[in-house]
Every structure is written in structure tokens, then in C-alpha cells.
N, C-alpha and C positions, 0 to 999 in steps of 0.2 A: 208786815209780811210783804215780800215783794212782790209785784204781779207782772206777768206776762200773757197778753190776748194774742191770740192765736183765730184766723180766720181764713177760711179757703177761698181762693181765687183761681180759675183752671186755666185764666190764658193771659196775655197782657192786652186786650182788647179796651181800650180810653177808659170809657165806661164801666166798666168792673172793677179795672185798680183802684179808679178812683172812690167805688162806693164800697171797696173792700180796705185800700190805707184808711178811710175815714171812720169806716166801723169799727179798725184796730185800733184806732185812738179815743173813737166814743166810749170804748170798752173799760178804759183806763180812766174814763172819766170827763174824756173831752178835750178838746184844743187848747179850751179856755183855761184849763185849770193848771196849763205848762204854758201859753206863749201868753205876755203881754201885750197891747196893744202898741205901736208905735217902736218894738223891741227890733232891732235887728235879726235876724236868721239866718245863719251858716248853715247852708244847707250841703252835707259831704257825703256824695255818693264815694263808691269805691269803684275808681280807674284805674285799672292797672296797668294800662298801656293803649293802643289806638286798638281797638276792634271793635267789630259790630256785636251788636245788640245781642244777635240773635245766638251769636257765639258764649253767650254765658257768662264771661270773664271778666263784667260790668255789670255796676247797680243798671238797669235797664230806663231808659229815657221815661216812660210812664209812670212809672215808679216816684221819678223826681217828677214829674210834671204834679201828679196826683200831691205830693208835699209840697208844690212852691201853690198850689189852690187851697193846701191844708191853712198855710204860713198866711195868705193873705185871707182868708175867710176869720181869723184871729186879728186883722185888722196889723200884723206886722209886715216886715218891709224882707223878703228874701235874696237872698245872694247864692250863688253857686262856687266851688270850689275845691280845688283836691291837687294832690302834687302826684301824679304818675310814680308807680314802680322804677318807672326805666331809668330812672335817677338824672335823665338831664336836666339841662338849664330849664329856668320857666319855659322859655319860648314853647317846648316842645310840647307843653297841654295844648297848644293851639290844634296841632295837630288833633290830638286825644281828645278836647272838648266835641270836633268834630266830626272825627269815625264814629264816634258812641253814641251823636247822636244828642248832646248835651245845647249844643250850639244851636240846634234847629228847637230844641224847647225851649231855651232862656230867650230865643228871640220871638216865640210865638206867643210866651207867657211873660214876654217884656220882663222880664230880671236881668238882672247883674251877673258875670260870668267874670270872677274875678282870679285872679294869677297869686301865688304863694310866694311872690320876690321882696316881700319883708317880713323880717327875722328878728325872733325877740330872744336872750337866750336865757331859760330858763331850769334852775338844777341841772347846768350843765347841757342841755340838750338846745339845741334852734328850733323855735315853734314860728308858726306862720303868725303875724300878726292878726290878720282876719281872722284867726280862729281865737287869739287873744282877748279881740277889737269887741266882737259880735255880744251880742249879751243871750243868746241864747246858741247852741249848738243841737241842729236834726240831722244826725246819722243815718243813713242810708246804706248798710252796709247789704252784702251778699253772702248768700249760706254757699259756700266751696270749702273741697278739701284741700289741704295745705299741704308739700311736700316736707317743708320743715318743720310747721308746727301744726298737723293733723291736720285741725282744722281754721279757718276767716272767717273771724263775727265781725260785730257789732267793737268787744275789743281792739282789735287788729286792724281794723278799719280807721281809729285814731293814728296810725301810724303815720298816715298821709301827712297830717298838720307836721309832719318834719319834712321841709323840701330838700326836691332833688338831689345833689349827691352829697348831703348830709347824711343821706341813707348810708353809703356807701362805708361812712364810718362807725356808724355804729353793727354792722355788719363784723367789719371788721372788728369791732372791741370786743363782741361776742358773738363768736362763728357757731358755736354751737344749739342745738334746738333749744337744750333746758337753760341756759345762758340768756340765750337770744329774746326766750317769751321776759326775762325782767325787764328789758330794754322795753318792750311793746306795752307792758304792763305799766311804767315807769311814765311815758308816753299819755298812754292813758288815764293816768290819774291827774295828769296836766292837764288834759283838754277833754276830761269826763266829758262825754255829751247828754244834754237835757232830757231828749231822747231820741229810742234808735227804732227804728224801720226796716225789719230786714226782709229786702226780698229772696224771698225763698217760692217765687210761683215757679222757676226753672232755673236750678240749681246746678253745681258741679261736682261730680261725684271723681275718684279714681287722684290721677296725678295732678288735681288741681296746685296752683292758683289759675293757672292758665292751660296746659297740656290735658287736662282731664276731659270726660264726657258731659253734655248738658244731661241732666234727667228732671222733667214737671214732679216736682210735689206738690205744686200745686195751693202755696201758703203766702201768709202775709202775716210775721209776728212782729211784735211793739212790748216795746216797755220803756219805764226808766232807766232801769239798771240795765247796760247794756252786759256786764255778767252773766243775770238771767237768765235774758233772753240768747246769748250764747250758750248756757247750759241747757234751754227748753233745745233751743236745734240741734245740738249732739244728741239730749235722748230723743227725739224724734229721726235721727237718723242713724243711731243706733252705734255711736260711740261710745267706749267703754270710760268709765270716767278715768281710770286711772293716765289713759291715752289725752287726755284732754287738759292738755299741759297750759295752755295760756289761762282757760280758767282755772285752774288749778292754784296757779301763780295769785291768781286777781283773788282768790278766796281765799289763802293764805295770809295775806296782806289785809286783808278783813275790808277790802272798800267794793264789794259786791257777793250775791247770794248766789252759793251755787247747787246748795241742797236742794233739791226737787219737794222735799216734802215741805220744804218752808217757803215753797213758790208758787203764790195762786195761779191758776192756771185759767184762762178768761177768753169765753167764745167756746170753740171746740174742745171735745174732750182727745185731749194727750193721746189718749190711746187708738182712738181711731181715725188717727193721721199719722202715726208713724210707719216709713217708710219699712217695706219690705225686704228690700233686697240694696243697700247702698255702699259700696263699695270705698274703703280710705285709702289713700296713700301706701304703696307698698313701700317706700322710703323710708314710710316714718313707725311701720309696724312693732318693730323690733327695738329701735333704739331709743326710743322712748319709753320701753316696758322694762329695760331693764338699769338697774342702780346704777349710778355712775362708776363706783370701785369696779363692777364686773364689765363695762363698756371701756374700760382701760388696758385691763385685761385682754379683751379680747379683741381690742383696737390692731393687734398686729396678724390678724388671720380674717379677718370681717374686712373687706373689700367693698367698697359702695361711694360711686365718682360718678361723673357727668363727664359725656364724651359727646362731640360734636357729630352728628350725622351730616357727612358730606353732600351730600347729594340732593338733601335740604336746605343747606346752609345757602342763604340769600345775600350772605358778605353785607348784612347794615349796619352790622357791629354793636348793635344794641346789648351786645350780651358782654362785648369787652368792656365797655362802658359803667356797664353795671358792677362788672366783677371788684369785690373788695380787694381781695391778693393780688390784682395785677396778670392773672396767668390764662390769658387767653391771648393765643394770636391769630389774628384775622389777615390776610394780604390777599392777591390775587392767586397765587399757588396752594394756600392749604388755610386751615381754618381748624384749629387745634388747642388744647385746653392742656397745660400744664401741670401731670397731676403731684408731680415736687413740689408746687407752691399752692395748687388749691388749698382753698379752707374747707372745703364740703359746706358751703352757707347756699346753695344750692340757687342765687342769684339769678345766675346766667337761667337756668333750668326755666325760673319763674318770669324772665320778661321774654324769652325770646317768641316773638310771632309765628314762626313757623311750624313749630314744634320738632327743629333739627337736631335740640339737645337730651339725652337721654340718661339716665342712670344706669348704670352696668355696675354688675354685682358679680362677687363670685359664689362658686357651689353652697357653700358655706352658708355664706350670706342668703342667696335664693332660700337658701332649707328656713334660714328665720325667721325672713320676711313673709313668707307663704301664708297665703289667709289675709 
């Protein structure tokens, strides 16, 4: 049976994360009974771009600190590492190791702070060497809701180990949500991690990956399987399964557990830590609930694009950059998203920093998404 520990943590304050990641793994059994002594350790929070901490949109700097003392208290050697959303060259984690907050822990906790610029290619996909290299993999992903695919675990968090705009193509090979999660799924069974960490003390609820609201849940779940532990956080925040399409995928494929009743549940009890009131992706409500024959269907009266908000738009061009179709243009006159060529892979939506890009719906559309 597969387990997942679950433990409360109410703030990021040093000292709690760290006696709360250590408990989620005592729980499972211990350090010792997943890292070896002298093993390597890729340690892979989830960056999606430069922003601060506090902003939600990142595994949070304590979070890793508390895992590079988990990694070295087992007597192995840690490394940092992850290739940004925003699909540039390496160079630009420099940036990202920085704002989040990464740079100032790997140099306080003396680790390694390694870049994604060698590529192995694998079933068709480029994986990072590092994540190749390492003999063990600690996921650190983030509980956020996802415009495209619901929701970002522990899964979705392997996406990283594809650098920068290699993203871009697989994007483009599958624009679509239910398309999209085999790619991430496909990803993930390449670079399964050993185990995963998610933080979930202050979460994203609404138009996540990045656009949405932080709200404290106030948790700290572990497992091996990082499947699981992706399906313990949807029902803790109250996703329906049917909506919960990456796991779906990953249990389908039979390489993790996503039935609840066959998932030990370890530390607190499930039920009095789920969230009240958490809000998902109005993008994603509708089109994922219904068959693909009938999203064909009704593909020519359902409206649902991303339009730039001028008045926000900061011209960094992060969002052209990213785009798979090519159909965004940025200059000093206008800053405009071409909806004859977009693919609706909603891209742009997910790295821009500002939050200038929005989805517009029409009546239609509004009445389905609703809720």
C-alpha cells in the first residue's frame, strides 16, 4: 500500500519546517531507509520563474533548506536544481535561483546550485543530465492550481528536468490539457523522483500556476509515490477526481496509486485538514469535464483565449518567448496575442510576471465555467 504523511506546519518560520519536512519523512520511515550514504541528491524545488517567496509561485527557500539538512543528516552530498517555466536559455535561472531566494540558501547551506545545460535525450524527450547523473531525486514540488491542467504536484514538478525551450516544443506537440498531461506523465516516469515534499504550508488556490491567490493550509505532505501524494492534495483541497487529469493519466498507466482507499494516510487525519473553501481554475472547469467528441462539438461556439492587458504589460517579452505558436507580438506600440494562430496552451498566461495576461470567455463559455 502506498503511503502518504501528512503534517501541519502554520508558517515558514526556520525552525518549524524544519521539524515538520523531518517528521514527514520520519513518518515514512526515515531518511535512512530512501537516501544512501555518499548518494548524490538532486534536490528539485519547483521555479517557475523569478519571484519572491512570499508570492507563492515557488517551492519556498525553507522548504529546500529544511531538505538540503534532511540530505546531509543521511550522510549524502545535495545539489539544487530546476529549469524555469519561462523557457529561456540556462543563463536565466541565474536570475530565478535569485529572486526565490535559492541562491542565498545554497550559499548559507554550502551546496551546489547547478544549471540544466546538459541534455541527454531520452524516449524522444531531452532530460537534464543532473537529473540523469544523481542517484537519488528529492522533489520539492508546490500544491497550486493549474490553468491547464487543474492542478501542480509532485508529478508536474518532473517537468523541469526538460530545459528551457525544449518546453516550448513539447507544448506545441500537445496543445491540449488532456494531450498535454501524457507529455508531463511521459516526463515523469523518466525521472520518477525517490521522493517528493510538497509544500503546501501556503498554497495557490484560483488561476494558478502563477496568476492565482496564496491561501496557508498550513501542511507539509511526503511520499514516495509522488502520484499519491498528488491525489492526497486534490482530496485535501477538494478536487473532484474526474477533474484531476494528470493523476488520472499517471494511474491509468499503472506507475502510481491514486485510489484513496488504498493510500495509507500517515500523521494527521485526511479529514481534518481539508480545506474549506479552495477555489480551481475557472479555465480548466469545463473542459476537462467533458468528452472529447462533445469539446469538438462545441469547439465552435465555446470561446476561451488569453488577451494581453495593456496597461499591465511591462514589454519583457517573457510571454513571446514562451509562446509555442509564435503568436504574440510585443514592440513599443502594442503588445497583442494573435488569436488565428494561438493554441490555447495557455503559456503566455503561466509565466508572465505581472499578471497582464488574462483569459476572456464568452457568454457561453462564462455559463460553463461557472463554479
Amino acid at each position: 500500500m502506498s503511503k502518504v504523511s501528512i503534517v501541519k506546519c502554520k508558517n515558514y518560520d526556520r525552525d518549524k519546517v524544519e521539524e515538520a519536512v523531518f517528521r514527514s519523512v520520519d513518518l515514512l520511515g526515515g531518511i535512512e531507509n530512501f537516501i544512501k550514504k555518499g548518494d548524490t541528491v538532486l534536490i528539485k524545488p519547483n521555479l517557475l520563474s523569478a519571484r519572491l517567496p512570499e508570492e507563492a509561485v515557488c517551492t519556498h527557500p525553507e522548504i529546500v533548506r529544511a531538505a538540503i539538512r534532511l540530505v546531509k543528516k543521511a550522510g549524502a552530498r545535495p545539489i539544487i536544481g530546476d529549469s524555469p517555466g519561462t523557457f529561456f536559455g540556462v543563463e536565466a535561472v541565474d536570475e530565478v535561483y535569485e529572486k526565490t531566494g535559492m541562491k542565498k540558501i545554497a550559499e548559507e547551506e554550502d551546496v551546489e546550485l547547478v544549471r540544466f545545460d546538459k541534455l541527454r535525450r531520452l524516449n524522444g524527450y531531452p532530460i537534464a543530465e543532473c537529473a540523469l547523473n544523481a542517484s537519488f531525486i528529492l522533489s520539492l514540488p508546490k500544491l497550486k492550481t493549474h490553468a491547464l491542467t487543474v492542478m501542480t504536484g509532485a508529478v508536474k514538478n518532473t517537468f523541469g528536468m526538460v530545459p528551457g525551450l525544449f518546453k516550448v516544443q513539447c507544448h506545441r506537440r500537445r496543445p491540449s490539457p488532456k494531450n498535454f498531461v501524457k507529455t508531463i506523465v511521459d516526463v515523469y516516469e523518466i525521472t520518477k523522483p525517490d521522493l517528493s515534499i510538497m509544500d503546501s504550508i501556503v498554497a495557490m488556490e484560483g488561476e494558478g500556476p502563477a496568476a492565482g491567490n496564496p491561501v496557508n493550509l498550513g501542511l507539509i505532505l511526503a511520499g514516495a509515490d509522488g502520484v499519491s501524494v498528488d491525489a492526497v492534495a486534490s482530496h485535501i483541497v477538494g478536487v473532484p477526481s474526474y477533474k484531476d487529469i494528470i493523476v488520472n493519466e499517471a494511474a491509468r498507466r499503472g506507475i502510481g496509486e491514486a485510489d484513496m482507499s488504498k493510500i495509507e494516510i500517515l500523521g494527521e487525519e485526511i479529514g481534518s485538514v481539508k480545506a474549506k473553501r479552495f477555489r480551481l481554475p475557472q479555465t480548466t472547469n469545463a473542459v476537462n469535464a467533458l468528452p472529447d467528441f462533445m469539446m469538438n462539438i462545441l469547439s465552435a461556439v465555446l470561446n476561451f483565449k488569453p488577451f494581453i492587458y495593456e496597461k499591465l504589460c511591462k514589454k519583457c517579452g517573457i510571454c513571446k518567448q514562451s509562446c509555442p505558436g509564435e503568436a504574440i507580438t510585443i514592440d513599443t506600440s502594442r503588445s497583442v496575442i494573435d488569436g488565428k494562430i494561438c493554441i490555447r496552451c495557455f503559456c503566455c498566461y503561466e509565466v508572465c510576471p505581472y499578471k497582464a495576461i488574462y483569459i476572456k470567455k464568452n457568454l457561453l463559455t462564462r455559463l460553463l465555467w461557472r463554479g
